[in-house]
C-alpha positions, 0 to 999 in steps of 0.5 A, a space after each residue: 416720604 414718598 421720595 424715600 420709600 421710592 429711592 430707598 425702600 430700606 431705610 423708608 421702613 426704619 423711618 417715620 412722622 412725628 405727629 406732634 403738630 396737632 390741637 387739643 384741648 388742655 386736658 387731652 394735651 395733658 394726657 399727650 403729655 403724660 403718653 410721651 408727647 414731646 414738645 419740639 421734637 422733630 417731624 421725621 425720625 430716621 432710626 436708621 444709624 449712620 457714619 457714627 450718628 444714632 439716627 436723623 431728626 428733621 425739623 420741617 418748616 414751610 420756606 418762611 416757617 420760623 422754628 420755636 424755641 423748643 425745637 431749636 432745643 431739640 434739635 440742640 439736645 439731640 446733636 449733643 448726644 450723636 444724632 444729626 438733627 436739622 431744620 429743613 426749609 421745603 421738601 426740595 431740602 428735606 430730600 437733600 439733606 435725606 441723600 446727604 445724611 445717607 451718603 455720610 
């Protein structure tokens, strides 16, 4: 996020962290649920539309990270309605699917 807030202050203010990746009790996660917690969906939203996409979801994993099988969904379900969705593996490709996904 820093990279992009540097490069392309913009975009930066029309993007944003998912933050799904917390722990909670069974009832505080129903309560999450209930408040529209997604599982799978993506770390980084772009909402910022581009060479005929919605927007951009980034699924970020560590370089050995395996995707669950609810991300793999959500990322499906989000291309079959027009948005670029990925799994990125590292910063270094998180950036450069960023400057790919901008330059389209």
């Amino acid at each position: 996020m820093d990279w992009l807030r540097a490069q392309y202050p913009n975009i930066a203010e029309h993007t944003m962290h998912i933050g799904n990746e917390r722990k909670a009790s069974h009832f505080a996660g129903y309560i999450m649920k209930r408040m529209g917690v997604l599982k799978g969906a993506s770390d980084i939203f772009m909402a910022w539309p581009n060479a005929g996409y919605h927007g951009c979801f980034i699924e970020i994993k560590s370089l050995k990270g395996k995707p669950t099988p609810e991300q793999k969904a959500f990322i499906q379900r989000m291309t079959d309605v027009r948005y670029y969705a990925c799994i990125c593996y590292g910063a270094e490709e998180v950036i450069s699917t960023m400057k790919y996904y901008i330059r389209l």
